[in-house]
N, CA, C and O atoms as a GROMACS GRO file, in nm:
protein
  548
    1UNK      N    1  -4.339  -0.945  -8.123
    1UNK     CA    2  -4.245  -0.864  -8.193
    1UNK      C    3  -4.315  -0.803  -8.316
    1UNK      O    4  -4.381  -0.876  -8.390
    2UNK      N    5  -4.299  -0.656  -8.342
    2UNK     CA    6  -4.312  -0.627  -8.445
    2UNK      C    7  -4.221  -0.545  -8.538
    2UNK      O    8  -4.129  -0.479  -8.490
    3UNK      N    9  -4.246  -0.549  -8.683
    3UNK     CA   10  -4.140  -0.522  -8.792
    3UNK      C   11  -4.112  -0.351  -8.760
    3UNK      O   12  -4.160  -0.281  -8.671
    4UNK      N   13  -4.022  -0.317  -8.863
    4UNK     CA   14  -4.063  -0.132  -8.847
    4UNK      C   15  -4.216  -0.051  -8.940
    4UNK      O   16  -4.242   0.069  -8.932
    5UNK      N   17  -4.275  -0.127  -9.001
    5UNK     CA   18  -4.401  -0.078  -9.067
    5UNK      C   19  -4.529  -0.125  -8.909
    5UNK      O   20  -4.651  -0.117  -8.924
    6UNK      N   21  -4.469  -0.167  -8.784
    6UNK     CA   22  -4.564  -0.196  -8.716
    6UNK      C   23  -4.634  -0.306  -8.686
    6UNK      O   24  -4.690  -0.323  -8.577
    7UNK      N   25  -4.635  -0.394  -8.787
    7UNK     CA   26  -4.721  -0.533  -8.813
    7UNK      C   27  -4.640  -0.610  -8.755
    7UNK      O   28  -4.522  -0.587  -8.729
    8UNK      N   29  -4.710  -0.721  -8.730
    8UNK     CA   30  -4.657  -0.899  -8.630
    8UNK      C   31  -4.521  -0.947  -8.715
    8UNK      O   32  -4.516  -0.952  -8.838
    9UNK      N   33  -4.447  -0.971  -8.654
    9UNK     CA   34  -4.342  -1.104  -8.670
    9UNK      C   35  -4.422  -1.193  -8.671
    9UNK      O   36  -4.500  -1.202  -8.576
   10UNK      N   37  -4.427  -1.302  -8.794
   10UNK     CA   38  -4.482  -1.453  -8.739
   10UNK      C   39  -4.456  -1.547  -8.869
   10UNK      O   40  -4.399  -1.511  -8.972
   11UNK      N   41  -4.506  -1.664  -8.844
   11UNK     CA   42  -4.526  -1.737  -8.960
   11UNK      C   43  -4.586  -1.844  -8.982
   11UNK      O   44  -4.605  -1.949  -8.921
   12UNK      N   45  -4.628  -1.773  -9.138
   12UNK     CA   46  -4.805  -1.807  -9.153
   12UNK      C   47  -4.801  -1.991  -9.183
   12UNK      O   48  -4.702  -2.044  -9.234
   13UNK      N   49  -4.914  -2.062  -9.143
   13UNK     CA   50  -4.857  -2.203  -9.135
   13UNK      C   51  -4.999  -2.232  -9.275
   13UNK      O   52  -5.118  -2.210  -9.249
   14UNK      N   53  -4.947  -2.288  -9.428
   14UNK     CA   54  -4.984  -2.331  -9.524
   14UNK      C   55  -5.021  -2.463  -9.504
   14UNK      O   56  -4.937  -2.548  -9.479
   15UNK      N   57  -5.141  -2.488  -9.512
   15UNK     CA   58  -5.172  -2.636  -9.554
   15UNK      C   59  -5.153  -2.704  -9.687
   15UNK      O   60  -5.186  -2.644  -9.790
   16UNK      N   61  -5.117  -2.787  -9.690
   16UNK     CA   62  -5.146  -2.868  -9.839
   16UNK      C   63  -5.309  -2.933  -9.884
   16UNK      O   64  -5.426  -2.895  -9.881
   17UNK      N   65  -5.243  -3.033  -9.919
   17UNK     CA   66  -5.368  -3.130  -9.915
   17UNK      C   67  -5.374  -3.212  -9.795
   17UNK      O   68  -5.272  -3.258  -9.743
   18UNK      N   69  -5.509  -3.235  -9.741
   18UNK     CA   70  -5.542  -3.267  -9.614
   18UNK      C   71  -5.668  -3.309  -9.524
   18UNK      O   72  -5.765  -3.235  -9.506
   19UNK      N   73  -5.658  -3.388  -9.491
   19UNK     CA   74  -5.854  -3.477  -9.506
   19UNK      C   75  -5.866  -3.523  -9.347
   19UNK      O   76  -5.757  -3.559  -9.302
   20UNK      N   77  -5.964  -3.529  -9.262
   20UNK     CA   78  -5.958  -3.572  -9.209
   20UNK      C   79  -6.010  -3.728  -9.167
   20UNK      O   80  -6.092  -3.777  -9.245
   21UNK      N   81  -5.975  -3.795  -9.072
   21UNK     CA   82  -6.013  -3.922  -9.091
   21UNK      C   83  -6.147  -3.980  -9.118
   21UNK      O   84  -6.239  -3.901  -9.097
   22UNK      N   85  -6.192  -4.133  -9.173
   22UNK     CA   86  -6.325  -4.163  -9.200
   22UNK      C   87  -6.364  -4.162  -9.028
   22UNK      O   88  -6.444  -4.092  -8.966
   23UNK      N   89  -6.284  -4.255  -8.988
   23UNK     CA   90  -6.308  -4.309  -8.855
   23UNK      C   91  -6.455  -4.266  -8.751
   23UNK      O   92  -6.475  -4.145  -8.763
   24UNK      N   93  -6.518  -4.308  -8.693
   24UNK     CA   94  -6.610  -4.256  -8.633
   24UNK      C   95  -6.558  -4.213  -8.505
   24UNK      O   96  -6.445  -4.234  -8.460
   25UNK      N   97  -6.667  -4.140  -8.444
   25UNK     CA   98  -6.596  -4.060  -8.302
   25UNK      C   99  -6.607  -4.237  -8.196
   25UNK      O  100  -6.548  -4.245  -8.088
   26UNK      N  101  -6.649  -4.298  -8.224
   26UNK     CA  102  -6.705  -4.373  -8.089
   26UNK      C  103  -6.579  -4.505  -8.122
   26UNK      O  104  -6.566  -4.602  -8.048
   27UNK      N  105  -6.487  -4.478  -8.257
   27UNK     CA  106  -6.387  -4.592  -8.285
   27UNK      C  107  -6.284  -4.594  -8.181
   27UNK      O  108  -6.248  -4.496  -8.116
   28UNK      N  109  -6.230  -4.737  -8.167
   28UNK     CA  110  -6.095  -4.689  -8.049
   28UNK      C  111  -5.971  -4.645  -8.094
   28UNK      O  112  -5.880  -4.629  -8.012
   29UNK      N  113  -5.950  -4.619  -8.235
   29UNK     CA  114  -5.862  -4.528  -8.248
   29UNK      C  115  -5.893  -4.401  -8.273
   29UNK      O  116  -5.796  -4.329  -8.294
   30UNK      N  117  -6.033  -4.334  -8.278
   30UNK     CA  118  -6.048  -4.198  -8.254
   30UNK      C  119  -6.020  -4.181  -8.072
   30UNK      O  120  -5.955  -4.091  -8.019
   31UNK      N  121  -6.076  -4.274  -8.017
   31UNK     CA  122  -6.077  -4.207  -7.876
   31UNK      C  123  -5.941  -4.190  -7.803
   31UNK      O  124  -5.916  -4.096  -7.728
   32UNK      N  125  -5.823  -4.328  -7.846
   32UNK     CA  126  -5.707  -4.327  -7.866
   32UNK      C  127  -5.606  -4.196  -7.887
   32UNK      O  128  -5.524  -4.143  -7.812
   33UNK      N  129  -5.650  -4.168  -8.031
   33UNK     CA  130  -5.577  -4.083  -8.067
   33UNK      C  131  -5.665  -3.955  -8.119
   33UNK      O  132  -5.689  -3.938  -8.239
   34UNK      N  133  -5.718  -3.853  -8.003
   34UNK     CA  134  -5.827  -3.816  -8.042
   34UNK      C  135  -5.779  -3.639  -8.133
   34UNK      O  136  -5.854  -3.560  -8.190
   35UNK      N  137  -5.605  -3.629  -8.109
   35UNK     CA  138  -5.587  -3.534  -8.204
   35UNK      C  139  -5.620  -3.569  -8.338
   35UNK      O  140  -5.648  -3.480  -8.418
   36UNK      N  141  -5.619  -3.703  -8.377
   36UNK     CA  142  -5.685  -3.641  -8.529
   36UNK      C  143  -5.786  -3.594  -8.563
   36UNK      O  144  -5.795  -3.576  -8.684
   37UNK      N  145  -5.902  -3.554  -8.479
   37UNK     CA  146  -6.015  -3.511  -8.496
   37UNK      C  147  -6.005  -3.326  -8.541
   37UNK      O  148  -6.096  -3.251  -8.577
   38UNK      N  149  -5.904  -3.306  -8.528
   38UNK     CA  150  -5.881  -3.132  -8.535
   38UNK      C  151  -5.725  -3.156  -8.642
   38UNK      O  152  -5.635  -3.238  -8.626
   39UNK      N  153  -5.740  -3.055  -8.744
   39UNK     CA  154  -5.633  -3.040  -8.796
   39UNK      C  155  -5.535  -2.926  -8.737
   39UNK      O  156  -5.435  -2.893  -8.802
   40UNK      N  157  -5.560  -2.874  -8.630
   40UNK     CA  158  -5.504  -2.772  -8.565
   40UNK      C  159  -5.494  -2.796  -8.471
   40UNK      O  160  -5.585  -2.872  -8.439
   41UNK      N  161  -5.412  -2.772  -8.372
   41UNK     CA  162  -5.405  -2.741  -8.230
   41UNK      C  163  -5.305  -2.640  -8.129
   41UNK      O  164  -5.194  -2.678  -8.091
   42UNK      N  165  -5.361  -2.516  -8.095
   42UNK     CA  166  -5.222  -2.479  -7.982
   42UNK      C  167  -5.286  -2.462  -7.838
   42UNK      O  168  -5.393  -2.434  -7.784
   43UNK      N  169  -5.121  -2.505  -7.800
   43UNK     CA  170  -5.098  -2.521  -7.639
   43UNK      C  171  -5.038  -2.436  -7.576
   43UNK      O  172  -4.983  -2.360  -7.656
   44UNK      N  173  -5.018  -2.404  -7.464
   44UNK     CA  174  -4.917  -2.354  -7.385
   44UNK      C  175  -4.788  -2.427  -7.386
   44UNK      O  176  -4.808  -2.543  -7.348
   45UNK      N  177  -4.623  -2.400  -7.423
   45UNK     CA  178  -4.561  -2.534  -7.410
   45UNK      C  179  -4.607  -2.540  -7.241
   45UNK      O  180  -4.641  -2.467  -7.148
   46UNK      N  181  -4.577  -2.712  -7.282
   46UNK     CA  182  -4.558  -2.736  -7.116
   46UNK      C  183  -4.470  -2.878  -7.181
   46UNK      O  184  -4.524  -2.951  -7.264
   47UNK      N  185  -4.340  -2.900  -7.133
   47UNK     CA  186  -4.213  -3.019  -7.108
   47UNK      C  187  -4.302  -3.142  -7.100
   47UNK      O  188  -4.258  -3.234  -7.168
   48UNK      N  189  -4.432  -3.174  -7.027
   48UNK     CA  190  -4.438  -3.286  -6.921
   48UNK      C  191  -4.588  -3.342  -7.132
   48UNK      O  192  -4.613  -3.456  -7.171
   49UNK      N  193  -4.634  -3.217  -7.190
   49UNK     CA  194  -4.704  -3.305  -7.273
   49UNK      C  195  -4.600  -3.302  -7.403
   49UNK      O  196  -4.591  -3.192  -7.455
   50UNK      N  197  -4.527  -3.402  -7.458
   50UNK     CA  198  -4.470  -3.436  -7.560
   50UNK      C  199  -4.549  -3.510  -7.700
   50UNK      O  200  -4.516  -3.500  -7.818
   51UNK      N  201  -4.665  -3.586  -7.640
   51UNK     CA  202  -4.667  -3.637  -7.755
   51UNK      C  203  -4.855  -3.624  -7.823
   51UNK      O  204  -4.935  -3.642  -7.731
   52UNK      N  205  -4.902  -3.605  -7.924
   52UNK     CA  206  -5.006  -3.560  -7.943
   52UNK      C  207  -5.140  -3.677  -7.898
   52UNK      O  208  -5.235  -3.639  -7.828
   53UNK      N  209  -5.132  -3.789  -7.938
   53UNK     CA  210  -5.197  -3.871  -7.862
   53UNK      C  211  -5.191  -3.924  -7.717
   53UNK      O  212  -5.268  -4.010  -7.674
   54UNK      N  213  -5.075  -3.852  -7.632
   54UNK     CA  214  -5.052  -3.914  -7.489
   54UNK      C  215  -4.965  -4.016  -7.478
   54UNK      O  216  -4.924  -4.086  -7.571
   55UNK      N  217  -4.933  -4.024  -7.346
   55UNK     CA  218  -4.837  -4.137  -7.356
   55UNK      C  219  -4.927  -4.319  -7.339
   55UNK      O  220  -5.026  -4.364  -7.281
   56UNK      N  221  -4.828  -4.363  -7.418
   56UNK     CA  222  -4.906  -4.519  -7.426
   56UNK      C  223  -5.019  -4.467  -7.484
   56UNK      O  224  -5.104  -4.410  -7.415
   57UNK      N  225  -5.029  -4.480  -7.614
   57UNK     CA  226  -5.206  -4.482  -7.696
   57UNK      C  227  -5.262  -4.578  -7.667
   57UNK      O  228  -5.376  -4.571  -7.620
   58UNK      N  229  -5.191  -4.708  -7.689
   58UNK     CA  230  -5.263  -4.796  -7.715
   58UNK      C  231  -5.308  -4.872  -7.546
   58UNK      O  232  -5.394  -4.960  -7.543
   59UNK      N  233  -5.257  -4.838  -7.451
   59UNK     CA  234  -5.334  -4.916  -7.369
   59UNK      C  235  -5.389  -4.824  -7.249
   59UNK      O  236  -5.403  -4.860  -7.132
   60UNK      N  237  -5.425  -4.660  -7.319
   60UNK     CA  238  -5.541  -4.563  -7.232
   60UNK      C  239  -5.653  -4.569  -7.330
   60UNK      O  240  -5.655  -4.553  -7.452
   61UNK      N  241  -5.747  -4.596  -7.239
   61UNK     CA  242  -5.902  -4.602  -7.331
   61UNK      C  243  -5.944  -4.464  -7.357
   61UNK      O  244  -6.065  -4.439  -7.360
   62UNK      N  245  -5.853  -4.366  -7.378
   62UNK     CA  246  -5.951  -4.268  -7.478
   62UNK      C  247  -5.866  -4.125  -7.405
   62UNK      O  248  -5.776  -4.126  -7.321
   63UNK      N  249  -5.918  -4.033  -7.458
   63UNK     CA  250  -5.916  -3.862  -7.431
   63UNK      C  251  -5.785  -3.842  -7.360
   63UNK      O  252  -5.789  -3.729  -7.312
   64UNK      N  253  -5.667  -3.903  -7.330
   64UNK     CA  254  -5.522  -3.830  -7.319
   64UNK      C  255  -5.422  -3.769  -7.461
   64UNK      O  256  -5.432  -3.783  -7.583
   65UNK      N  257  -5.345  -3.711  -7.390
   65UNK     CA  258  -5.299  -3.616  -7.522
   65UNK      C  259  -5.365  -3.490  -7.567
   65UNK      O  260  -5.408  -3.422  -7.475
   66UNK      N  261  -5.381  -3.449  -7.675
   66UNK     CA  262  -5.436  -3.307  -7.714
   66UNK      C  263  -5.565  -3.292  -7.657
   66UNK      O  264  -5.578  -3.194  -7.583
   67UNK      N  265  -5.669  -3.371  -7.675
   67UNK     CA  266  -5.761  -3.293  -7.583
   67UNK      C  267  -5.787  -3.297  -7.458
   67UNK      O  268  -5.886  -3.253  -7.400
   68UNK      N  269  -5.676  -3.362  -7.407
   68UNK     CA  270  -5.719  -3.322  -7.222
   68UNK      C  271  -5.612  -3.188  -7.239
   68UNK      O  272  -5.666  -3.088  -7.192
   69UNK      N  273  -5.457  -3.156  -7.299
   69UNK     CA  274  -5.378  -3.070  -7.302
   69UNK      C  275  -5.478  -2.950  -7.299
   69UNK      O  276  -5.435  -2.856  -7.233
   70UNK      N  277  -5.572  -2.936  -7.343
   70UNK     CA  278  -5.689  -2.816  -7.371
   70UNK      C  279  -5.768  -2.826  -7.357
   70UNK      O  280  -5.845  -2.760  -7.428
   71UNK      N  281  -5.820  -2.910  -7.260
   71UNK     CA  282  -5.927  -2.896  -7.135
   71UNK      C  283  -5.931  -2.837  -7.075
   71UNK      O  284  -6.031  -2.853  -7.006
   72UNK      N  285  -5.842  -2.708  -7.031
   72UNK     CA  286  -5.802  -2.675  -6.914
   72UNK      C  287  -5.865  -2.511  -6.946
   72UNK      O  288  -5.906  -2.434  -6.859
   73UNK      N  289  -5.860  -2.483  -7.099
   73UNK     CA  290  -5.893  -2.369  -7.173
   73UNK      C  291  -5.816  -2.245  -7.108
   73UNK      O  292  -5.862  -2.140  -7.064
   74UNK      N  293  -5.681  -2.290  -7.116
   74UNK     CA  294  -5.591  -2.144  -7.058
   74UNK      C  295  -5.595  -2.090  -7.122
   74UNK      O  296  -5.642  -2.127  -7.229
   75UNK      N  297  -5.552  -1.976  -7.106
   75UNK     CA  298  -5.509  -1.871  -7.206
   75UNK      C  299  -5.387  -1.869  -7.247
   75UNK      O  300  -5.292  -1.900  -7.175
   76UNK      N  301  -5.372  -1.807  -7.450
   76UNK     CA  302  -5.222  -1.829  -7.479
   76UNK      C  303  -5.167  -1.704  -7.491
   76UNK      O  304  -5.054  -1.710  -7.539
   77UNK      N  305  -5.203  -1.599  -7.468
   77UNK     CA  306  -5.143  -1.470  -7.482
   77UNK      C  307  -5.018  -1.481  -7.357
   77UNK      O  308  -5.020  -1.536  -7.247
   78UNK      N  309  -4.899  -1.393  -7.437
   78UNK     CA  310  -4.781  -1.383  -7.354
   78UNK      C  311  -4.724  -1.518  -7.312
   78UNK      O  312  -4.669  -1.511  -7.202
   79UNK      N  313  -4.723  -1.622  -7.359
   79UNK     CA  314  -4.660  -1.745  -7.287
   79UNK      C  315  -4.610  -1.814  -7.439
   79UNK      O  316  -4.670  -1.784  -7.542
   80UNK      N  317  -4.493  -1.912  -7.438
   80UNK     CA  318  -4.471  -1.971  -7.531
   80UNK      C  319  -4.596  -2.100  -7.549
   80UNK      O  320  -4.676  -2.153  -7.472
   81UNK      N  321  -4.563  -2.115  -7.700
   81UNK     CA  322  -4.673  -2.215  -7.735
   81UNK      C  323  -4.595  -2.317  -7.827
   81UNK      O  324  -4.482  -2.326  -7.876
   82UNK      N  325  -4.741  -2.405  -7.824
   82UNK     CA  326  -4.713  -2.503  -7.939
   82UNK      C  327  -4.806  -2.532  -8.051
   82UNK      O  328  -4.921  -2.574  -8.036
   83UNK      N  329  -4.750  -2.509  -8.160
   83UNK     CA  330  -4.839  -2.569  -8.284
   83UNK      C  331  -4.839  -2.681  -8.343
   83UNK      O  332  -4.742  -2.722  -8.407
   84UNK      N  333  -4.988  -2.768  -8.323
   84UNK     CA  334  -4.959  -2.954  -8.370
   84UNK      C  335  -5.046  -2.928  -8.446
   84UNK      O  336  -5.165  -2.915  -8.417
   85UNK      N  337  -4.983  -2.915  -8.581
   85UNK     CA  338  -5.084  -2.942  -8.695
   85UNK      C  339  -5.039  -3.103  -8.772
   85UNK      O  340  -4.942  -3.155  -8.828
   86UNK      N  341  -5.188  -3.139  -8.729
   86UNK     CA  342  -5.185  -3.278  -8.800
   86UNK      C  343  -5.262  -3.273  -8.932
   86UNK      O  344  -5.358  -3.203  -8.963
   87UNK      N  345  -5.172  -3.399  -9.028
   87UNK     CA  346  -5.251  -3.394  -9.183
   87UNK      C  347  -5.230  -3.535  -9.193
   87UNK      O  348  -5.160  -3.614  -9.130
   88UNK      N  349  -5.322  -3.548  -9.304
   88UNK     CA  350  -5.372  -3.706  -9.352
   88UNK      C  351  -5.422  -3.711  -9.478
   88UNK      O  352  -5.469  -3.607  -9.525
   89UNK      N  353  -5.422  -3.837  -9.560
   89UNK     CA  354  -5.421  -3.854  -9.708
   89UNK      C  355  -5.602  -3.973  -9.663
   89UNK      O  356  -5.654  -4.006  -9.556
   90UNK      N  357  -5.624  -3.987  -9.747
   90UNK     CA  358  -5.715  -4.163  -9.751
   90UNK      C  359  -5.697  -4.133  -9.923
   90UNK      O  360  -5.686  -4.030  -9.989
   91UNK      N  361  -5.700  -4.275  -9.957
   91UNK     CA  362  -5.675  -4.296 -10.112
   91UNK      C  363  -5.815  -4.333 -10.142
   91UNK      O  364  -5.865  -4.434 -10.091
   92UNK      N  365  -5.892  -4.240 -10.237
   92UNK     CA  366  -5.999  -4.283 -10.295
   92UNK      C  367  -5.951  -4.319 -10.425
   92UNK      O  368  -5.880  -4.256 -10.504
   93UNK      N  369  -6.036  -4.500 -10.435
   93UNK     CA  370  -5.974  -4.528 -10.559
   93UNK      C  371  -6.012  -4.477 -10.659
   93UNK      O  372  -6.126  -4.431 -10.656
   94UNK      N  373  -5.916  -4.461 -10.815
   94UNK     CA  374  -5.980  -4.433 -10.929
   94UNK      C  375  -5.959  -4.520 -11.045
   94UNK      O  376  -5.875  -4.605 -11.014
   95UNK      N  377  -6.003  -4.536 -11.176
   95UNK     CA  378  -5.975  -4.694 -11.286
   95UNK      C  379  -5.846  -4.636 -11.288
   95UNK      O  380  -5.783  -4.729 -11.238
   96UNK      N  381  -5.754  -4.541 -11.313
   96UNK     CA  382  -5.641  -4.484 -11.326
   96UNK      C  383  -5.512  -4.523 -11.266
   96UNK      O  384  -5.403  -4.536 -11.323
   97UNK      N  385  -5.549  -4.541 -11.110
   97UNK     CA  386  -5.444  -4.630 -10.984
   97UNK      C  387  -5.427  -4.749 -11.024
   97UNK      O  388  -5.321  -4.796 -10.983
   98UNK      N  389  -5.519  -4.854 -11.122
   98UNK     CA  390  -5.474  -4.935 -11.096
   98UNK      C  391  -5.398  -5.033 -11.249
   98UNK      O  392  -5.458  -5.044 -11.356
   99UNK      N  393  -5.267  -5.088 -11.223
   99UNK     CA  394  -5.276  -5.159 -11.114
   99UNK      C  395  -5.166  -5.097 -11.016
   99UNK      O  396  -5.149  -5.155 -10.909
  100UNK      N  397  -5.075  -4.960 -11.052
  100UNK     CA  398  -5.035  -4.916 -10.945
  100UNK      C  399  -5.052  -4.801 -10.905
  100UNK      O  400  -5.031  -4.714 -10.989
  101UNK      N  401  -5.106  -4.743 -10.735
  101UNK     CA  402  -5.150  -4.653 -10.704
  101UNK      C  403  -4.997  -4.524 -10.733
  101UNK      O  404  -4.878  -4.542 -10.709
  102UNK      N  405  -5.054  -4.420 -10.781
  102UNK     CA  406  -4.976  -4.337 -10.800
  102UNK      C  407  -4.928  -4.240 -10.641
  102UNK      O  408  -4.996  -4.248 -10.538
  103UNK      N  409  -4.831  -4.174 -10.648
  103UNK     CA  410  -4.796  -4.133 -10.522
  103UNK      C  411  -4.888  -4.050 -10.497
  103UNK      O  412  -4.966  -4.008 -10.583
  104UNK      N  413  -4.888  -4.002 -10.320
  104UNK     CA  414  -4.955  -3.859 -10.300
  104UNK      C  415  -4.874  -3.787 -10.198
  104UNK      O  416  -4.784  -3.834 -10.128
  105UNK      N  417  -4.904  -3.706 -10.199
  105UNK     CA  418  -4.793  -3.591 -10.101
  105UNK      C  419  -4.897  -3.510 -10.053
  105UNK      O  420  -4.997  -3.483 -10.120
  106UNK      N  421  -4.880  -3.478  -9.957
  106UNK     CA  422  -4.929  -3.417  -9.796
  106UNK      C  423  -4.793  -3.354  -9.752
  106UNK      O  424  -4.690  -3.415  -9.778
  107UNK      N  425  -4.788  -3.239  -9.689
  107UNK     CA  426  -4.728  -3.169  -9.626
  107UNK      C  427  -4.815  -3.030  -9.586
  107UNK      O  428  -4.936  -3.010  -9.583
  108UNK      N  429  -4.714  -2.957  -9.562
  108UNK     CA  430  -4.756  -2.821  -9.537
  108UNK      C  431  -4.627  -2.701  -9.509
  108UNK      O  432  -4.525  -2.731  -9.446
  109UNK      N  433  -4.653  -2.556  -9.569
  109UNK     CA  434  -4.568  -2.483  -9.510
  109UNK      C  435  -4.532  -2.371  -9.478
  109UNK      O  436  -4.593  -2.284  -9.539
  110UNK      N  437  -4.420  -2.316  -9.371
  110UNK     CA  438  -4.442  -2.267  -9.247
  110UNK      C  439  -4.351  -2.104  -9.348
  110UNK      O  440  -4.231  -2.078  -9.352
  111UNK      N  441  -4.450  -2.038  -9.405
  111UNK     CA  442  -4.425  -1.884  -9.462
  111UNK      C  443  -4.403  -1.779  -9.399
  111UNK      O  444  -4.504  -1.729  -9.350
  112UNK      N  445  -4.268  -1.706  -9.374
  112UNK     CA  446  -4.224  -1.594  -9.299
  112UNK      C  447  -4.340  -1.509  -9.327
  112UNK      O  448  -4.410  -1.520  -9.427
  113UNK      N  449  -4.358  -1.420  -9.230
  113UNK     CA  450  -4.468  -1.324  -9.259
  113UNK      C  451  -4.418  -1.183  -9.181
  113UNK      O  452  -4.405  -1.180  -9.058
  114UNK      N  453  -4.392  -1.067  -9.265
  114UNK     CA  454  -4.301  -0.984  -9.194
  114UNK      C  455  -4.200  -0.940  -9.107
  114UNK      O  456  -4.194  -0.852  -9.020
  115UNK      N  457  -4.103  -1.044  -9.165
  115UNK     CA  458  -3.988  -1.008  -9.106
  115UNK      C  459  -3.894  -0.919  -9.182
  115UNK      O  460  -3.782  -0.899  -9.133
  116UNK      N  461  -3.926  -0.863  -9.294
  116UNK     CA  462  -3.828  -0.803  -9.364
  116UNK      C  463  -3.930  -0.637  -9.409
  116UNK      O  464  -4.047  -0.647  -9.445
  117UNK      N  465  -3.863  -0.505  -9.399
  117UNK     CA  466  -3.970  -0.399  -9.424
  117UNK      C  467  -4.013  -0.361  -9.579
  117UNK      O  468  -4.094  -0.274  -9.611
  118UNK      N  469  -3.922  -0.466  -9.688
  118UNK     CA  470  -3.944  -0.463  -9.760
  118UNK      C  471  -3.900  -0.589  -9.877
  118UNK      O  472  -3.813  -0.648  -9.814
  119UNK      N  473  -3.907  -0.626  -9.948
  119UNK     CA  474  -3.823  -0.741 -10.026
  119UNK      C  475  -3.680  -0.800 -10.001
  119UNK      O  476  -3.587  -0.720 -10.016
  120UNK      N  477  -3.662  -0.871  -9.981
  120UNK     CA  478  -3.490  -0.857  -9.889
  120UNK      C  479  -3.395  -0.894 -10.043
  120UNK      O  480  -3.273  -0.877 -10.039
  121UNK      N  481  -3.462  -0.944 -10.175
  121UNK     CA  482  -3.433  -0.948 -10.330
  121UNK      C  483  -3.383  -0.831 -10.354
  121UNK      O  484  -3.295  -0.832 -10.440
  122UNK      N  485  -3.411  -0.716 -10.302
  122UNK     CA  486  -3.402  -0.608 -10.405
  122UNK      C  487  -3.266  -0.563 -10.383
  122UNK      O  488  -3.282  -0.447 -10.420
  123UNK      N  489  -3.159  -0.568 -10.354
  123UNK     CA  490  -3.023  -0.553 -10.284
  123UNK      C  491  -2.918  -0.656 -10.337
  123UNK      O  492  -2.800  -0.627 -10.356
  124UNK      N  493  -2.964  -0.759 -10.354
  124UNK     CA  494  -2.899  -0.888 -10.449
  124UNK      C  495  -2.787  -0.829 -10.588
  124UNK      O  496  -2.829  -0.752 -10.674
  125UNK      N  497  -2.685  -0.867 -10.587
  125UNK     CA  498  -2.583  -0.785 -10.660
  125UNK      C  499  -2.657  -0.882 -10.782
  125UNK      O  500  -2.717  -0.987 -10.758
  126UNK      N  501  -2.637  -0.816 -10.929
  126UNK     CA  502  -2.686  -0.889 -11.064
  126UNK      C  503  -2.569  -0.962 -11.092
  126UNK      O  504  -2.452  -0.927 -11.078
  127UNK      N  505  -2.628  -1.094 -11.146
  127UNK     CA  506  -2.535  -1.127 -11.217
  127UNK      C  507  -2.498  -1.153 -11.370
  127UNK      O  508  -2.575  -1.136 -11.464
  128UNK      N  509  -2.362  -1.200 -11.379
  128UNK     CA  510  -2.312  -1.157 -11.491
  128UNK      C  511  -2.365  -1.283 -11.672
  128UNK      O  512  -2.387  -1.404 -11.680
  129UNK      N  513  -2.365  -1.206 -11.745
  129UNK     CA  514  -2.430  -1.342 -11.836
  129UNK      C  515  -2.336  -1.454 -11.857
  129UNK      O  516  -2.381  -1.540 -11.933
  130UNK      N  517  -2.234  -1.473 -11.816
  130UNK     CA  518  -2.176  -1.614 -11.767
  130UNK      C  519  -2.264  -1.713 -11.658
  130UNK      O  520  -2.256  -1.835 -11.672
  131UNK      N  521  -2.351  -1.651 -11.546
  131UNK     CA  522  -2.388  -1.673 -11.438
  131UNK      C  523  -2.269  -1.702 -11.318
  131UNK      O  524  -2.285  -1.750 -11.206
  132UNK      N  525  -2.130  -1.648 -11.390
  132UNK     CA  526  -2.067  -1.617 -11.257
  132UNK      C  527  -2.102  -1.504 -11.158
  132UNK      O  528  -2.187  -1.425 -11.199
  133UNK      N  529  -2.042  -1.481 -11.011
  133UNK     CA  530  -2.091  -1.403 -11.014
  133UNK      C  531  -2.034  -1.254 -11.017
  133UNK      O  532  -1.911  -1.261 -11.010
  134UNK      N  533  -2.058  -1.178 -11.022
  134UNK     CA  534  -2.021  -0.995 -11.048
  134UNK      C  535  -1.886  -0.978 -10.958
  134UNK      O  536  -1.790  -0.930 -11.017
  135UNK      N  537  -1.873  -1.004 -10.849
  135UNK     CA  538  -1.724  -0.973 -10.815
  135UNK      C  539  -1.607  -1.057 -10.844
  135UNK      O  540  -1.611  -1.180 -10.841
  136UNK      N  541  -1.524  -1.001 -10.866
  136UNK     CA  542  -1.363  -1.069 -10.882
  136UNK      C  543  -1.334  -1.089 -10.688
  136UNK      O  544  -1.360  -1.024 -10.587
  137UNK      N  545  -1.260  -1.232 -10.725
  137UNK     CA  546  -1.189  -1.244 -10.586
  137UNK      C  547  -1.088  -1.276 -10.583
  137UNK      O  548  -1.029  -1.286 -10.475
   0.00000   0.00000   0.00000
C-alpha cells in the first residue's frame, strides 16, 4: 500500500537497548534456541511455525524453530509475513549496583511510517486556557 505522496505504508520497528547473548555457538542453549543468535528475523506466516525456538526446546538437540523456518530461503515479496525481533539485557556489573542492582528496560518500538499525507496534529481544535475543551455541549 501506498500513501497519496506515493511512498510505503509501513512501520518502522525501533530498537532499544539490546545485546546479544555471551553464549557460545556450540552451547546447548544456543543450538536449542538458536533464534537468539539474530536480533531479527522474517518469515513467510505459515500457522504450523508458532514458536521461535520450535516446539519442545528442551528435548530437540539443536536447529528447530527460526532457523530451519529460513532454511528454505523463500521469497517474501507479495505474501504475508512475520517479524520476530528478539532482545536481551546481560547485567555488567558496576561498584554502583551494589548492593542493589538498579532496573533495566529493553523494549522496542513499532513507528507508523506514512500513513498520514501530512501531520494528522495540524487539524486538532485549540484549546481553551482553562484546558477545557473549545466546544460547548
Amino acid at each position: 500500500m501506498r500513501n497519496r505522496l506515493g511512498e510505503p505504508v509501513a512501520y518502522k520497528l525501533m530498537p532499544g537497548e539490546n545485546v546479544l547473548p555471551f553464549a557460545r555457538p556450540e552451547a546447548s542453549v544456543t543450538r536449542r534456541a538458536g533464534f537468539m543468535t539474530r536480533h531479527l528475523w522474517v518469515t513467510r506466516h505459515d500457522p504450523r511455525e508458532r514458536y521461535a525456538a520450535g516446539e519442545y526446546p528442551n528435548q530437540h538437540p539443536g536447529g528447530a524453530g527460526l532457523p530451519s523456518y529460513v532454511a528454505d530461503d523463500a521469497p517474501l515479496e507479495s505474501t504475508d509475513l512475520v517479524v520476530w525481533y528478539t532482545f536481551g539485557a546481560h547485567h555488567v556489573v558496576r561498584p554502583e549496583d551494589w548492593p542493589v542492582m538498579p532496573v533495566v528496560t529493553i523494549g522496542f518500538m513499532l513507528k507508523p511510517v506514512g500513513f498520514f499525507d501530512r501531520n494528522p496534529g495540524l487539524d486538532v481544535p485549540p484549546s481553551t486556557p482553562n484546558g477545557e475543551c473549545c466546544h460547548s455541549g
